[in-house]
C-alpha positions as CSV (number, residue, x, y, z in Angstrom):
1,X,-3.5,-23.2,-19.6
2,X,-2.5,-21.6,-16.3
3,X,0.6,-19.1,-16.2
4,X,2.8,-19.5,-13.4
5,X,5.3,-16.5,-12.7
6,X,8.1,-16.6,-10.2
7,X,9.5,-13.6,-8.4
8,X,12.5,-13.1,-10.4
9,X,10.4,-13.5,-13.6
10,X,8.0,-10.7,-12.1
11,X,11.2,-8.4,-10.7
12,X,11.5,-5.6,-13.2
13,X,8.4,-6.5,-15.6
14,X,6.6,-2.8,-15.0
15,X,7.3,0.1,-14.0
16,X,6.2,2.3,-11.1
17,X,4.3,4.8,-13.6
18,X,2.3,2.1,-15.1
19,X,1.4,0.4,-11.7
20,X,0.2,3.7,-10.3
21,X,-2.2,4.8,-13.1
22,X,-3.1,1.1,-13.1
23,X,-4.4,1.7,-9.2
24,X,-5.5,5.2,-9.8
25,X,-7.8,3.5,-12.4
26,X,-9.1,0.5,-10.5
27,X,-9.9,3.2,-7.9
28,X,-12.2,5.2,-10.0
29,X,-14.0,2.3,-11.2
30,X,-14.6,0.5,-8.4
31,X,-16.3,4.1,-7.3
32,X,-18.3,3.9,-10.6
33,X,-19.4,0.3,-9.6
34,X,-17.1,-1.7,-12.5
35,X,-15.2,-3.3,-10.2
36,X,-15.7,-5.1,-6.1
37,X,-14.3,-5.0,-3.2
38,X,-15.1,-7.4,-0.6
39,X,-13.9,-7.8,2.6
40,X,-12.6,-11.2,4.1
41,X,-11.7,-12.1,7.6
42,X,-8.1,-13.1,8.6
43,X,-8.2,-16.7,9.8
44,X,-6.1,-17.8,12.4
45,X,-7.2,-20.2,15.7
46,X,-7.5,-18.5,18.7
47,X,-4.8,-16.7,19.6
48,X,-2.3,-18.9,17.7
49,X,1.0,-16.7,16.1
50,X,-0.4,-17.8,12.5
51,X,-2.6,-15.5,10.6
52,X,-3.8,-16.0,7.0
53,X,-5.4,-13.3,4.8
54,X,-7.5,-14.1,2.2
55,X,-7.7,-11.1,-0.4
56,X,-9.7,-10.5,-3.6
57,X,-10.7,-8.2,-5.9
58,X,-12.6,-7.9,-9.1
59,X,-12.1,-6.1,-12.2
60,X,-14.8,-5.9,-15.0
61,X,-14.0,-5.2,-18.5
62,X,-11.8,-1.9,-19.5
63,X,-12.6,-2.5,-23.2
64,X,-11.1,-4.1,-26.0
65,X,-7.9,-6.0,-24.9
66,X,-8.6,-5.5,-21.0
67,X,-10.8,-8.0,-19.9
68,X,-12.7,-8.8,-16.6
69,X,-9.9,-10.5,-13.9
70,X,-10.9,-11.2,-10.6
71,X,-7.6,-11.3,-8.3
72,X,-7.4,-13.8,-5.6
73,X,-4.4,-13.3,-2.8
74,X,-3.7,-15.9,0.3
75,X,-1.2,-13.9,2.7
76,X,0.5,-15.3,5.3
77,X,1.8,-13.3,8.3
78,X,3.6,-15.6,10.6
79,X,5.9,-13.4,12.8
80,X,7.5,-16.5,14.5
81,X,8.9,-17.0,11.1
82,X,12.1,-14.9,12.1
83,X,13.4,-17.4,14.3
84,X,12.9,-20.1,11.4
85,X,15.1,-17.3,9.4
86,X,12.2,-17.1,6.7
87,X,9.7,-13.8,5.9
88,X,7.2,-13.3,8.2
89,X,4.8,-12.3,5.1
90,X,4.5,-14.6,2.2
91,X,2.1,-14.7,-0.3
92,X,0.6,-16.0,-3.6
93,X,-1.4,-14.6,-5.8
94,X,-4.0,-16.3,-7.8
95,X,-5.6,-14.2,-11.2
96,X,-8.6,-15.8,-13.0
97,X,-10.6,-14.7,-15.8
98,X,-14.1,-12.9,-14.7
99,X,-16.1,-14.4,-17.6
100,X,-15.2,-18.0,-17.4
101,X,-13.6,-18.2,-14.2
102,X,-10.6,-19.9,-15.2
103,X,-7.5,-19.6,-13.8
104,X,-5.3,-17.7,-15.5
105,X,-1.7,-17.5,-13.8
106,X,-0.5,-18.3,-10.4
107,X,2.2,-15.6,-9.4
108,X,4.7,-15.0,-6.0
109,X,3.2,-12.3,-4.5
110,X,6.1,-10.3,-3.0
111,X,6.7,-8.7,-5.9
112,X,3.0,-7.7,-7.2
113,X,2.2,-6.8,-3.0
114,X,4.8,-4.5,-2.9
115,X,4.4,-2.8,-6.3
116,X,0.2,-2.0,-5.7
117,X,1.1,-0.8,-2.1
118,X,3.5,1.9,-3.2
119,X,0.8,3.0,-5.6
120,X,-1.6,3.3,-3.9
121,X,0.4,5.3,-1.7
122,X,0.7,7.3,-4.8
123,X,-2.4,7.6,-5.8
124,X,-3.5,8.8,-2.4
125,X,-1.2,11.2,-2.1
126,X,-1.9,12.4,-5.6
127,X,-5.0,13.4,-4.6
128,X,-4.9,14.4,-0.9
129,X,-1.0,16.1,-0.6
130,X,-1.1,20.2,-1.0
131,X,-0.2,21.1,-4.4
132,X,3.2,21.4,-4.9
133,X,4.7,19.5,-2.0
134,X,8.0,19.4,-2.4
135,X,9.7,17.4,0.8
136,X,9.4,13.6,1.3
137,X,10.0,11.8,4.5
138,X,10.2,7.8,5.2
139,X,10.3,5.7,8.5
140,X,11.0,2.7,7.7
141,X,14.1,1.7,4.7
142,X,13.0,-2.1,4.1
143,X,12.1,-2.7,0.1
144,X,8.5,-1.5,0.7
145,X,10.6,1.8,1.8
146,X,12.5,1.7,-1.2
147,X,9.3,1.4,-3.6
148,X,7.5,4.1,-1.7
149,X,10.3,6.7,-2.7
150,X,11.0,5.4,-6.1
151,X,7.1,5.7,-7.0
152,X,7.0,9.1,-5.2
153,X,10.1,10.4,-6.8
154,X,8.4,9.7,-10.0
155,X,5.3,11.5,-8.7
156,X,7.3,14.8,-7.9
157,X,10.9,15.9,-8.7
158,X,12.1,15.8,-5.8
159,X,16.3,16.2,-4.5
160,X,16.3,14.3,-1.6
161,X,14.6,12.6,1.0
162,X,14.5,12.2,4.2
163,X,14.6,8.4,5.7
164,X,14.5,7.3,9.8
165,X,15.0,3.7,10.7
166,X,16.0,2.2,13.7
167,X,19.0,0.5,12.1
168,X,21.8,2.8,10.1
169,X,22.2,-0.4,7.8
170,X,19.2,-0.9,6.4
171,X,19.4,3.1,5.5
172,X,22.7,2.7,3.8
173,X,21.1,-0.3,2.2
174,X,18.3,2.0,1.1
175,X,20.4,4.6,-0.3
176,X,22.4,2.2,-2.3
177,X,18.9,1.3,-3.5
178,X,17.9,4.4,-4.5
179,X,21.1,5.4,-6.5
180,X,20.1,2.8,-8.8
181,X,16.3,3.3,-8.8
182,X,16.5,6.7,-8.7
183,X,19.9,8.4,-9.6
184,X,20.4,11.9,-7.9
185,X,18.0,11.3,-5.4
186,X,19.9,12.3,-2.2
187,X,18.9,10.0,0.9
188,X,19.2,12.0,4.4
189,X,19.6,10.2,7.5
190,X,17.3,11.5,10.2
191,X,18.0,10.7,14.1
192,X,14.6,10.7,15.0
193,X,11.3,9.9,13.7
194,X,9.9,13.8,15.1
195,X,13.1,15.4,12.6
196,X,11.2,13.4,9.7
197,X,7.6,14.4,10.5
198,X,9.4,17.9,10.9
199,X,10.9,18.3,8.1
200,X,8.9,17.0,5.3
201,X,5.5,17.6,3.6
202,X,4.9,14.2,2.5
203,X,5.4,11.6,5.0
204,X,5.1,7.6,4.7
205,X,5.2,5.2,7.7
206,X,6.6,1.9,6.6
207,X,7.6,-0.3,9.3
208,X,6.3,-3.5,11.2
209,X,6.0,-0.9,14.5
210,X,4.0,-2.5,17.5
211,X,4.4,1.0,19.4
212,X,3.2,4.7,17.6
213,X,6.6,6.3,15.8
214,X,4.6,9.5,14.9
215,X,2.6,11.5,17.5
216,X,-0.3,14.0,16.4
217,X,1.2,16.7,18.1
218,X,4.2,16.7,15.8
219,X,1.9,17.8,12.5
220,X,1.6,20.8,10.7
221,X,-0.6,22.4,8.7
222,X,-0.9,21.1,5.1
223,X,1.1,18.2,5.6
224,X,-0.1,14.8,4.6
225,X,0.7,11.5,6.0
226,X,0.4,7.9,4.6
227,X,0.5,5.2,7.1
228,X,0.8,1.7,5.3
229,X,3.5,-0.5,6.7
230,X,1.5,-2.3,9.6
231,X,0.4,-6.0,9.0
232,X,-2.7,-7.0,9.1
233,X,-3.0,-7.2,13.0
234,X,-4.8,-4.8,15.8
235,X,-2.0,-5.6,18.2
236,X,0.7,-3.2,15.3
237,X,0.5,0.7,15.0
238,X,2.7,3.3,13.0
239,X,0.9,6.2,14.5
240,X,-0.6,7.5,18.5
241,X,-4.6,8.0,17.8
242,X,-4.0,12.2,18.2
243,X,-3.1,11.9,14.6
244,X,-6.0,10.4,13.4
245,X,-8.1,12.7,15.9
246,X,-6.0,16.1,13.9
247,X,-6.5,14.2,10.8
248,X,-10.5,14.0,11.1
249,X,-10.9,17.6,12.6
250,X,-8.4,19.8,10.5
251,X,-8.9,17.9,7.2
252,X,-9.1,14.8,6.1
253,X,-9.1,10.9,6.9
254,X,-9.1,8.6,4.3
255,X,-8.9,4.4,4.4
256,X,-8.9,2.0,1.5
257,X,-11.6,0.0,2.7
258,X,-13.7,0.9,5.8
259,X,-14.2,-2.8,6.6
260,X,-10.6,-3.6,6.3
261,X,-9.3,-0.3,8.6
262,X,-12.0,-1.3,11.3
263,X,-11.1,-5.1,11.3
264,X,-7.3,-5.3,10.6
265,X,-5.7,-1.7,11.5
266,X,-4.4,-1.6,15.1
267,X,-4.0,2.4,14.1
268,X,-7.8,2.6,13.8
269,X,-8.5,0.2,16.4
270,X,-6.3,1.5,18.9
271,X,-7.6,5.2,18.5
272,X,-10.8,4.1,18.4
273,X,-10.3,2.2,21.8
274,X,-8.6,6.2,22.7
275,X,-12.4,7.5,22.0
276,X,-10.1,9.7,19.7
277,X,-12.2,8.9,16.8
278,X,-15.5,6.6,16.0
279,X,-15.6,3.9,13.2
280,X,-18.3,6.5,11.3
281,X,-14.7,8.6,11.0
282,X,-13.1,5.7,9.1
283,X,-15.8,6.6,6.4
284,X,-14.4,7.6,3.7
285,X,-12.8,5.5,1.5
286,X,-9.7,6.6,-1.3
287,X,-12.1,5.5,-4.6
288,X,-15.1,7.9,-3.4
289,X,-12.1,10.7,-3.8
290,X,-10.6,9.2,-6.9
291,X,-13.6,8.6,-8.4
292,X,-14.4,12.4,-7.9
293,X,-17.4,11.2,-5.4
294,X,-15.7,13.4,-2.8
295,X,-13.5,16.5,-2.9
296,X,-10.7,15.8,-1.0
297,X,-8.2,17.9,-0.1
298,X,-10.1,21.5,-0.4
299,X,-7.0,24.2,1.6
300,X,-3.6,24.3,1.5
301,X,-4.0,24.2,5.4
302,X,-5.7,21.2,5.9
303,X,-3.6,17.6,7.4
304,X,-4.4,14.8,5.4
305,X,-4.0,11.4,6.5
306,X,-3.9,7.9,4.6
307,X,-4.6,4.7,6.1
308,X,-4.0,2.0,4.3
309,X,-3.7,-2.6,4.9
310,X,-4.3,-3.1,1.3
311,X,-7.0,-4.8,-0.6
312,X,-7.8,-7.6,-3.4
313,X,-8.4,-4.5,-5.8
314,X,-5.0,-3.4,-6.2
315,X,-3.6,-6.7,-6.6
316,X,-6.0,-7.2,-9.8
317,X,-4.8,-3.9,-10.8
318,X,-1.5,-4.7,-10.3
319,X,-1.6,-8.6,-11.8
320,X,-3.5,-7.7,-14.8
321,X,0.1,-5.7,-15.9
322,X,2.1,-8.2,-14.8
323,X,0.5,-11.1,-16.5
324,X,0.2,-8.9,-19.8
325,X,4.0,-7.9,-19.8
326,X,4.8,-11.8,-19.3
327,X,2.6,-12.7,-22.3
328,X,4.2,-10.3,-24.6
329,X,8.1,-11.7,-22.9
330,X,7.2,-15.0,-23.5
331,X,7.7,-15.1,-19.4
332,X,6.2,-18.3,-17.3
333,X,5.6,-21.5,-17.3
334,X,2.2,-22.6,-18.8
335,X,0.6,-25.8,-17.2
336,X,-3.0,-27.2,-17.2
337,X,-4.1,-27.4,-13.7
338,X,-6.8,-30.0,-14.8
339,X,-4.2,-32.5,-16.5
């Protein structure tokens, strides 16, 4: 029997904490070679507006009660989709068992999609910010914004943060958010995206930008940067290639998946285009640092940066919770997809 999980069934099911050291740990192993990552090609035809993702990752067995899933996720990014008043990203996500290969649950993937990117965001900044960073700055205050300082408020104690979007609604929005999520969490409106890349440690970009928000020039020492709100699409970029170019020579660079940031990251493939950086710079992947195969972070001085489209691993990290907590809820509907 096959699970099948809508979003409001999946809305609330885990918590932050749990999705995080459920990346953290799909990270390490996929560095230890018990998990897989491959890379897919978007399809789309020729220059058409319709592009379709095709992600999956594989999990092998954790032990006793966490056995092999191999996650399967078809997203769509369709921008012309705001004229038809729908989401320009949907998705569904598909989780199978890795012995037999049956399917296991079907789930909406906004939910799972934004829960894994937050934290991996987390994780990566676990293990590339400066020990004891202390100031968090958004741009962006759509839900993935809201995620990313709910997970990183759980990460650090932190006061307040400090949010830029182009639209004051969709910060009020935020901070009504964030009083629920995360009660006493003050949320600062910032007029600029330079005052938030001023004025924090910790810095996320999480917007749909076709035009760089953040310049390299604008970075200090020992701050770190996650950039992981562009779509899947060359023609998008949060960030100018100078701050991938300060990134690689003062510290560190870091990708989920090398194959992914050279194909579907118009950061990486616009700095590369610069000459501000090569593709042997988009090297290093985040599980070789989880997994304690690289260093990381090794000064206080160093700037840090995290580039991130996502991959299949996270949302097998990520489903495996959420189909476990609907098992135990009595959550779903169960159907036989052979009947």
């Amino acid at each position: 029997m096959t699970l099948i999980l809508t979003r409001s069934e999946l809305a609330g099911l885990v918590t932050p904490n749990q999705v995080a050291e459920a990346v953290e740990t799909a990270f390490a192993d996929l560095a230890a070679g018990r998990a897989a990552q491959p890379h897919s090609e978007p399809a789309r035809i020729g220059l058409s507006d319709p592009q379709f993702v095709p992600m999956v990752g594989l999990l092998g067995s954790g032990g006793p009660g966490s056995d092999g899933l191999v996650a399967s996720k078809l997203l769509s990014d369709i921008p012309g989709n705001r004229e038809r008043g729908l989401p320009t990203q949907q998705s569904v996500l598909v989780l199978s068992d890795a012995v037999t290969g049956g399917p296991l649950a079907v789930l909406d993937g906004a939910v799972p999609t934004r829960l894994r990117t937050a934290a991996a965001t987390r994780v990566a900044t676990r293990h590339l910010a400066r020990r004891g960073w202390d100031s968090l700055g958004i741009l962006g205050a759509g839900p993935l914004a809201v995620a990313h300082v709910v997970a990183l408020a759980e990460e650090r104690e932190l006061d307040r943060v400090l949010v830029w979007s182009r639209s004051a609604a969709t910060v009020e929005a935020l901070r009504e958010s964030v009083d629920r999520e995360a009660p006493g969490l003050k949320v600062v409106p910032a007029a600029s995206p330079r005052e938030v890349v001023e004025g924090a440690d910790v810095v996320c970009t999480v917007t749909p930008s076709r035009e760089p928000l953040v310049q390299g020039e604008w970075l200090r020492p020992g701050q770190h940067l996650n950039v992981v709100g562009s779509p899947p699409r060359t023609d998008h970029r949060e960030v100018d290639a100078a701050t991938l170019a300060v990134a690689r020579d003062s510290g560190l660079l870091v990708v989920d998946s090398t194959p992914a940031a050279l194909h579907e990251s118009g950061d990486v493939a616009h700095a590369i285009a610069e000459g501000a950086i090569t593709a042997e710079d988009c090297s290093l992947e985040l599980a070789r640092v989880v997994g304690g195969r690289h260093p990381g972070r090794t000064s206080d001085t160093q700037i840090t940066v995290f580039n991130s489209v996502g991959i299949g691993l996270e949302d097998a990290a990520v489903g495996r919770l959420l189909l476990d907590a609907a098992r135990e809820r009595g959550l779903g509907t169960e159907i036989s997809l052979a009947g």
